[in-house]
Rosetta silent file (secondary structure, phi, psi, omega in degrees, C-alpha in Angstrom):
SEQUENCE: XXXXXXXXXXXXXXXXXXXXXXXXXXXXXXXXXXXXXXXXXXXXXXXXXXXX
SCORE:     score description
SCORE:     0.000 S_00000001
   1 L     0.000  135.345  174.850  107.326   99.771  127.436 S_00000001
   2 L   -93.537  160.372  159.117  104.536  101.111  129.519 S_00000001
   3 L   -62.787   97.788 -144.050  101.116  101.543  128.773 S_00000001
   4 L  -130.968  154.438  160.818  101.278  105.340  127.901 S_00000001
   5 L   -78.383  -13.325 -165.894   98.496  106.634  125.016 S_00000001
   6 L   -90.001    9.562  134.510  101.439  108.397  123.014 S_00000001
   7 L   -64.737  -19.188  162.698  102.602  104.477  122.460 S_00000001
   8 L   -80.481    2.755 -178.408   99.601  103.909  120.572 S_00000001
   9 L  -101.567   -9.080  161.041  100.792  106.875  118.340 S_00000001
  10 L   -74.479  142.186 -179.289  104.306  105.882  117.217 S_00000001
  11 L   -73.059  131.105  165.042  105.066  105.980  113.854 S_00000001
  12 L   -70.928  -41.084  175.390  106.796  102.761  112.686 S_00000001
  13 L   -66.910  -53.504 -160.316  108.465  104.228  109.867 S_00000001
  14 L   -69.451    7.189  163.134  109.838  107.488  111.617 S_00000001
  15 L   -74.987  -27.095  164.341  111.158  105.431  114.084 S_00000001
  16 L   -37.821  -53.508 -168.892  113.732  103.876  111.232 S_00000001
  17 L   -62.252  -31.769 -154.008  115.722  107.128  111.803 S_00000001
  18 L  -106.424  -34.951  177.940  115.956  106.770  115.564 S_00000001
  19 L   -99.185  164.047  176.594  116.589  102.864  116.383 S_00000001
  20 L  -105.542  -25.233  162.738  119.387  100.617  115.096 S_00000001
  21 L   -90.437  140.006  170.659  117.065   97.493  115.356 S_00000001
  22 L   -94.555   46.044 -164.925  114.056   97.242  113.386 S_00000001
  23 E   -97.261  123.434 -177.872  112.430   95.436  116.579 S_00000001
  24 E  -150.319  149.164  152.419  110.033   96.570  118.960 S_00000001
  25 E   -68.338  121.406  139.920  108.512   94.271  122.096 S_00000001
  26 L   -97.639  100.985  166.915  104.846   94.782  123.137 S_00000001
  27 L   -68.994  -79.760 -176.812  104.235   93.063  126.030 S_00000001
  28 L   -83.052   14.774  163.967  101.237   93.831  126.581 S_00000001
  29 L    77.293   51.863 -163.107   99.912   94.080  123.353 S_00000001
  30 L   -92.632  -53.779  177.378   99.067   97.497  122.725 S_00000001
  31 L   -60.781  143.006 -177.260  100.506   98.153  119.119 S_00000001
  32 L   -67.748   99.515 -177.339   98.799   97.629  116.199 S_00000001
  33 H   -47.970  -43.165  172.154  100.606   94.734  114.428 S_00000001
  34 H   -54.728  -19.530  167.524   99.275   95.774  111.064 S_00000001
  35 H  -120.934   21.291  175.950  100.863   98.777  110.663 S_00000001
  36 L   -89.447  -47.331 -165.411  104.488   97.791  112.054 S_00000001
  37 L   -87.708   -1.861  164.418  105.399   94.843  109.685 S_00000001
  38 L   -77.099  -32.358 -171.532  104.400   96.900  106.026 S_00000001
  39 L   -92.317   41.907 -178.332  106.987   99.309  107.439 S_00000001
  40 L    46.442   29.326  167.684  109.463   96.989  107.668 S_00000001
  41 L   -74.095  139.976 -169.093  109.224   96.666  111.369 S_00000001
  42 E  -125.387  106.115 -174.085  109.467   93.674  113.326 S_00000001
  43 E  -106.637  133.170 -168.293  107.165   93.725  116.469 S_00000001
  44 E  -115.605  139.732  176.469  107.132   91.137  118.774 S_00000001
  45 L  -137.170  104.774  155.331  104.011   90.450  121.177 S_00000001
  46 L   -17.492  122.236 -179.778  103.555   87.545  123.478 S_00000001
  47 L    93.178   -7.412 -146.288  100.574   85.580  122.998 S_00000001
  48 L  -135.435  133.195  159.931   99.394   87.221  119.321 S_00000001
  49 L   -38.493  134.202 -178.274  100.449   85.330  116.296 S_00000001
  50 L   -59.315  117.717 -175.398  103.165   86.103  114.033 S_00000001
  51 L   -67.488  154.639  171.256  102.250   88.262  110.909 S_00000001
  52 L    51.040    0.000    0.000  102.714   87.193  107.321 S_00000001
């Protein structure tokens, strides 16, 4: 994923509807972890600890 501003603006939930994984990569570590894993999201980012 590149660094684009409308990637800090996806919705984790509405994204349920669209993907078949509930997975998303951040390389560079752009997304907010905090609001991907309450929505049952699993985001993975190199370098930044694993939530919960």
């Amino acid at each position: 994923m590149a660094q684009e501003p409308q990637h800090q603006e996806l919705d984790p939930a509405a994204l349920a509807t669209v993907v078949r994984k509930p997975a998303m990569v951040d390389a560079r570590n752009t997304l907010d972890a905090q609001a991907w894993h309450p929505a049952g999201r699993r985001l993975c980012a190199p370098g930044r600890p694993r939530p919960g």
